[in-house]
C-alpha positions as CSV (number, residue, x, y, z in Angstrom):
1,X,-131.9,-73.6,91.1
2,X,-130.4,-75.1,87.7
3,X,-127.8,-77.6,88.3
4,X,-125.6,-79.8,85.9
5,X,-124.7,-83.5,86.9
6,X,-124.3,-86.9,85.1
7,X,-125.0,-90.5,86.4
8,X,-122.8,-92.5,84.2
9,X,-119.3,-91.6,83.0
10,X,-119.3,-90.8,79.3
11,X,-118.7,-87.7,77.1
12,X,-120.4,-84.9,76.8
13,X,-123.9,-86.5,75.8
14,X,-124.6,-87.6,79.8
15,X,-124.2,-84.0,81.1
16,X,-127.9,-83.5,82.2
17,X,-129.7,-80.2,83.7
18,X,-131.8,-80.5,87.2
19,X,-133.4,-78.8,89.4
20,X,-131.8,-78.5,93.0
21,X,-132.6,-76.6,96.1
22,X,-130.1,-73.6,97.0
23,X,-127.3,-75.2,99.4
24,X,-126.5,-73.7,102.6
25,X,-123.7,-72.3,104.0
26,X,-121.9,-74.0,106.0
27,X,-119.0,-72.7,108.6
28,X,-116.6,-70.7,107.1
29,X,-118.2,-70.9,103.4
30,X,-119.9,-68.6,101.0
31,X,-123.0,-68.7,99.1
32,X,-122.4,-67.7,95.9
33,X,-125.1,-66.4,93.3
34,X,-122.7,-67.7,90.1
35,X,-122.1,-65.5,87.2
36,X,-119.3,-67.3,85.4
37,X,-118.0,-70.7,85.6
38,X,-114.3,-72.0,83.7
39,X,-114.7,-75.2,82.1
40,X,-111.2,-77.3,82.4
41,X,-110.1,-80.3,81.0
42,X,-109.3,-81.9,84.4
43,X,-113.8,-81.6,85.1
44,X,-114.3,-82.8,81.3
45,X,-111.8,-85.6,82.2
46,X,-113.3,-86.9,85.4
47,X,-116.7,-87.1,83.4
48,X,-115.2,-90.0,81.1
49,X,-112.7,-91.4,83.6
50,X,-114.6,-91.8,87.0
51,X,-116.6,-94.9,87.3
52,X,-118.9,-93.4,90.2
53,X,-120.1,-89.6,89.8
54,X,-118.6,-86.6,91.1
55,X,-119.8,-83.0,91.3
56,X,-119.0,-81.0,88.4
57,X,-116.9,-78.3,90.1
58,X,-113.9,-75.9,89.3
59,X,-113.6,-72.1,89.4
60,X,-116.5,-70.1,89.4
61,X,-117.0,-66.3,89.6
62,X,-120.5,-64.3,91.2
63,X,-121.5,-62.4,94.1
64,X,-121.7,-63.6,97.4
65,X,-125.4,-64.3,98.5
66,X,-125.0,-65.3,102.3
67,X,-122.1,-66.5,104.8
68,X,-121.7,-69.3,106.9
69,X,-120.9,-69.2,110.7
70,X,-117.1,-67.7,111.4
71,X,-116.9,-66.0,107.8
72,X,-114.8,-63.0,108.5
73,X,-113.5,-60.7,105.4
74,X,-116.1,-61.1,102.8
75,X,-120.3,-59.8,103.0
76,X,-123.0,-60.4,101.3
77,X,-123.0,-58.4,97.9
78,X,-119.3,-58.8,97.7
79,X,-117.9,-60.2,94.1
80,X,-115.9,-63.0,94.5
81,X,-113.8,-66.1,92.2
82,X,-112.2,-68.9,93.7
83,X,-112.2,-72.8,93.4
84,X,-115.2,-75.1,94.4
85,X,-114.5,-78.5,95.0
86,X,-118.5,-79.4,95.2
87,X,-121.6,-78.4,92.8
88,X,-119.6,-75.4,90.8
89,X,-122.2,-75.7,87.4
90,X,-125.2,-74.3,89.0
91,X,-126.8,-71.3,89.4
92,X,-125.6,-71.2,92.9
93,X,-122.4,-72.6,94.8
94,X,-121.2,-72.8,98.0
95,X,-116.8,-71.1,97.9
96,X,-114.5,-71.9,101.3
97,X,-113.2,-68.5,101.9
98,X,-109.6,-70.5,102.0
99,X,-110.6,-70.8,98.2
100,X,-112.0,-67.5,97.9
101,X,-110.3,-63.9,96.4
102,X,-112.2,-60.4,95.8
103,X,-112.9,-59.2,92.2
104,X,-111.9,-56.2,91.7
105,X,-113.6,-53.1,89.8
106,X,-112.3,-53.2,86.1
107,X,-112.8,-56.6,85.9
108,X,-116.1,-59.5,84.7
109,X,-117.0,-63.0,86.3
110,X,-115.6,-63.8,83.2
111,X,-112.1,-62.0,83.2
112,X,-112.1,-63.4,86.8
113,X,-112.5,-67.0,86.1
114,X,-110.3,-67.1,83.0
115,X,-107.7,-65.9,84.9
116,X,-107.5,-66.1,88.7
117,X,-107.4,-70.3,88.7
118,X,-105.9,-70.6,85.2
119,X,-103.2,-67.7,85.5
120,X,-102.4,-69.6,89.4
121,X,-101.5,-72.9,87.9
122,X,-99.3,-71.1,85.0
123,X,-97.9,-69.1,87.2
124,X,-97.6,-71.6,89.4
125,X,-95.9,-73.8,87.2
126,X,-93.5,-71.6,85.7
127,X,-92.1,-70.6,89.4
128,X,-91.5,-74.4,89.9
129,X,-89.9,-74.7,86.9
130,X,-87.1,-71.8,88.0
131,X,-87.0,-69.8,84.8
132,X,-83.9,-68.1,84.2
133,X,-83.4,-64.5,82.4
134,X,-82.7,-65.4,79.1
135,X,-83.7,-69.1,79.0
136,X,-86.2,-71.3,75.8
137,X,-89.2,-71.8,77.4
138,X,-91.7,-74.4,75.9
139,X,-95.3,-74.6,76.4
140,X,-97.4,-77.7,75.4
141,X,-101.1,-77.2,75.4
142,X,-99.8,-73.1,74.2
143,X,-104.0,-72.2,73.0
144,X,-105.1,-74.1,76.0
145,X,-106.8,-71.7,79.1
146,X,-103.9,-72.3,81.0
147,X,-101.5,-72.5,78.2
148,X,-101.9,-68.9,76.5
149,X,-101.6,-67.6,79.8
150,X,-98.7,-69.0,80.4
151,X,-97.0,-68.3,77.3
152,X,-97.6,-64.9,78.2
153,X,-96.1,-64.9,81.6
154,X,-93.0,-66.9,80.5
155,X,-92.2,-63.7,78.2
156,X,-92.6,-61.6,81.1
157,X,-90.4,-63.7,83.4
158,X,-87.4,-63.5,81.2
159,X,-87.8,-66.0,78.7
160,X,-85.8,-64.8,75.8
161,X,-87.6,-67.5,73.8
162,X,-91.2,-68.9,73.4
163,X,-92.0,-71.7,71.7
164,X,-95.8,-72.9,72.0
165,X,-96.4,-76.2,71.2
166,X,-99.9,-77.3,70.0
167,X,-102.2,-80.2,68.5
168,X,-102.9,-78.0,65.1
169,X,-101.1,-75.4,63.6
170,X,-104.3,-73.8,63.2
171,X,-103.8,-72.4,66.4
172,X,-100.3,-70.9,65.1
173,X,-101.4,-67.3,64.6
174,X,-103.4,-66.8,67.5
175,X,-100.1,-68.4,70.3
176,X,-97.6,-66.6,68.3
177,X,-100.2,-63.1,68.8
178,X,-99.6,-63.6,72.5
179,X,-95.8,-63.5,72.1
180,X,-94.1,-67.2,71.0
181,X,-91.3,-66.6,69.0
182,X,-92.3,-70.0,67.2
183,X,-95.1,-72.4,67.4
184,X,-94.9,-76.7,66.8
185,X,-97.3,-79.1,66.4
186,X,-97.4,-82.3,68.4
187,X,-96.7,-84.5,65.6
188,X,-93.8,-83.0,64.4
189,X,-90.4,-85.4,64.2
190,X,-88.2,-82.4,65.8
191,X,-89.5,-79.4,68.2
192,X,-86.2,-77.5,66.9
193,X,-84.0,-75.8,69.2
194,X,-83.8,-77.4,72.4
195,X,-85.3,-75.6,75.4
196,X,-84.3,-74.6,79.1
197,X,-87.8,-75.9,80.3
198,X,-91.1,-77.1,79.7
199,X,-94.7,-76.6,81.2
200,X,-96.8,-79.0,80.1
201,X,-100.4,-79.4,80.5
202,X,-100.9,-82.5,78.4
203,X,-98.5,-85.9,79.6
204,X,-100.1,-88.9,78.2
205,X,-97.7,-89.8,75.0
206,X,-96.5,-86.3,75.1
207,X,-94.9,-86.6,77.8
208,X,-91.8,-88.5,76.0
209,X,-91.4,-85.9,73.4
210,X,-91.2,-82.9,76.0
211,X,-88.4,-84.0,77.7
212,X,-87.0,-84.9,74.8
213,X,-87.1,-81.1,73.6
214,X,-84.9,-80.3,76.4
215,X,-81.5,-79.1,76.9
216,X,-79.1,-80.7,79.2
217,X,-80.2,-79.9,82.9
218,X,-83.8,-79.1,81.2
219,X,-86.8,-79.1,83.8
220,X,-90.4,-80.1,82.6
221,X,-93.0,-79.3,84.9
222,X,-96.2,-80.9,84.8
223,X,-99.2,-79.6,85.9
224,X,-101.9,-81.0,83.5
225,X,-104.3,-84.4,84.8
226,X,-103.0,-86.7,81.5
227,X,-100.5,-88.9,83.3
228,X,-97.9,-90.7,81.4
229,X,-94.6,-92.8,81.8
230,X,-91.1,-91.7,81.3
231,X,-87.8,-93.8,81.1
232,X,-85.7,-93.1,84.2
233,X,-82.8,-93.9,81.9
234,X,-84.1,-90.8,79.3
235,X,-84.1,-88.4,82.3
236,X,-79.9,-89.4,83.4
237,X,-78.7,-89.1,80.0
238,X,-79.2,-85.3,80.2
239,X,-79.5,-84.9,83.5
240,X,-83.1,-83.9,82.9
241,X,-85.6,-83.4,85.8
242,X,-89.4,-83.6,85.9
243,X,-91.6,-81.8,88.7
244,X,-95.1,-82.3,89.5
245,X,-97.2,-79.1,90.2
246,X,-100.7,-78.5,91.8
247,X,-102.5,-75.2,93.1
248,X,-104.2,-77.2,95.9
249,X,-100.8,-77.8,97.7
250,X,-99.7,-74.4,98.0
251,X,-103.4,-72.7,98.6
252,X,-103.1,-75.2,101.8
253,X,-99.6,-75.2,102.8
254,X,-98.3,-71.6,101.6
255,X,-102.0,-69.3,101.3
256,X,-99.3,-66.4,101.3
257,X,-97.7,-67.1,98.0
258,X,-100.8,-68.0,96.8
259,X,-102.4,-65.0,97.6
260,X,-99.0,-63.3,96.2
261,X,-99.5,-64.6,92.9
262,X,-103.2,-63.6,93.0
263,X,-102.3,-60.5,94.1
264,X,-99.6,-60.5,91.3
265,X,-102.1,-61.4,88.4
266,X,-104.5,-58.8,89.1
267,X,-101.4,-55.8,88.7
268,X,-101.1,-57.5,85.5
269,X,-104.2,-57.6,84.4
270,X,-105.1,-54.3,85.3
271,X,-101.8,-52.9,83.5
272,X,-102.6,-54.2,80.1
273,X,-99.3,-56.8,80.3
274,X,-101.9,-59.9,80.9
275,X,-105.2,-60.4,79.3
276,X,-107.1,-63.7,79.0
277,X,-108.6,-64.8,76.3
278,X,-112.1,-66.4,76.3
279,X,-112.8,-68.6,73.2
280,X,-116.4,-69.0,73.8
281,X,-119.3,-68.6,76.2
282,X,-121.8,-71.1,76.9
283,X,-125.0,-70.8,78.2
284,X,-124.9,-72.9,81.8
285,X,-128.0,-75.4,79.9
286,X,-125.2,-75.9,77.2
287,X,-122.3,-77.7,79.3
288,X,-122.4,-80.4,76.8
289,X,-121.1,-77.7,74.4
290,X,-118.8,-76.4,76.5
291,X,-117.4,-80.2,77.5
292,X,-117.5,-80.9,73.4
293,X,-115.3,-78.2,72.5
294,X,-112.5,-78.8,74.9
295,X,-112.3,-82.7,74.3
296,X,-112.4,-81.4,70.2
297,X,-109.4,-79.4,71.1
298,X,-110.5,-76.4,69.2
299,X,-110.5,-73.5,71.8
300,X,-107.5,-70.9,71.8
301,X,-108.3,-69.8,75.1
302,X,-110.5,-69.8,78.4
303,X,-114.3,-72.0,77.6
304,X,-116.7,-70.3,80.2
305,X,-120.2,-71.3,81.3
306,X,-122.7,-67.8,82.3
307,X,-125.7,-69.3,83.9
């Protein structure tokens, strides 16, 4: 089978194809014949950032191939998306059921991997951030895979007002399509009306400028891998909180709610409310692409890999 890996951290250029014999499953995990694979910025992160080499992995979407030992709920011929942790750029991958949700009829390897992982971690988010009927919500990263997503479900929990903020107003038209009431650009010296909360899926040098788009007793919840610092002193003043949020912590410690918001993102789908938007599909032999145009920042929407 085709597989992507790189030897040396670097940007897109070190991506490299191989050829790799199919992995096995082992107990309680699913071989995979992969159909669709989201590209994220955390993966196109770890490629520049981490001095030894890790496998290129994420959310992947295909039909199941073969089981491992104590595999209950899921066959052979079955069509599956859920997050792999190992080789997730390849023709084949092996999926932990833990990790692992049924795609329904209606629905691609595409629509499932530009939504299941990204619409968990906005949906995820925006729980943690405890939205409010009636409530500004901001969004950094608004065109991102995650971001238009949650844009989208931030309307539909309440939010009175949507403001998606964005590295080029460019991008204006296509986040204020999916419902933003306005749209700002990173650089600009005021993000206007102050808002109730923040999900942001940038940090870095952002970070400062979020939290200070809140309203007193704003909450910013980050979810994105950027980092950043913040002044303890710029949180008191407006008795400002910030909340860190990953998908891995509740698929462990709460699988119901996780399955709950699956569960939840499929009736939307399905009803027309939530639709993700893929920006561009790369062939699997293309990854460098694929990595190129997230680190350009040019996608409004989901990036997608169909080997």
């Amino acid at each position: 089978m085709r597989r992507v890996r790189y030897e040396r951290q670097g940007g897109p250029e070190v991506l490299f194809v191989e050829e790799a014999p199919v992995p096995e499953p082992g107990p309680g995990e699913l071989l995979v014949r992969v159909a669709a694979v989201g590209v994220t910025l955390p993966v196109v992160r770890k490629v520049r950032e981490c001095a030894a080499p890790v496998p290129l992995g994420g959310e992947i979407a295909g039909d199941v191939v073969r089981t491992g030992d104590g595999v209950t709920g899921f066959a052979p011929g079955d069509r599956v998306t859920g997050l792999v942790f190992g080789h997730g750029y390849a023709d084949y991958a092996l999926l932990h059921t833990a990790m692992a949700s049924p795609v329904p009829d209606g629905a691609s390897a595409v629509d499932a991997v530009a939504l299941v992982r990204s619409g968990l971690v906005a949906r995820g988010a925006l729980d943690a951030a405890r939205p409010a009927a009636g409530e500004t919500a901001l969004i950094t990263a608004a065109a991102s895979g995650v971001g238009h997503l949650a844009v989208r479900l931030a309307g539909l929990h309440g939010a009175a007002r949507v403001v998606g903020a964005v590295s080029d107003l460019a991008k204006a038209d296509f986040v204020r399509g999916l419902g933003a009431d306005d749209v700002v650009p990173y650089d600009a010296p005021d993000w206007g009306e102050p808002a109730d909360y923040c999900l942001d899926g940038v940090g870095g040098d952002l970070l400062g400028p979020a939290v200070a788009a809140l309203a007193p007793h704003g909450r910013l919840v980050a979810y994105g891998s950027g980092g950043g610092t913040l002044s303890a002193y710029d949180l008191l003043v407006g008795a400002k909180s910030v909340t860190g949020f990953q998908t891995g912590l509740i698929a462990r410690g709460r699988p119901g709610l996780y399955e709950q918001w699956r569960r939840d993102l499929w009736r939307l789908f399905h009803s027309g409310e939530l639709r993700p938007v893929v920006h561009a599909e790369f062939d699997l032999t293309d990854a460098a692409a694929a990595h190129a145009a997230i680190e350009s920042r040019v996608n409004t929407g989901k990036i997608v890999l169909t080997p």
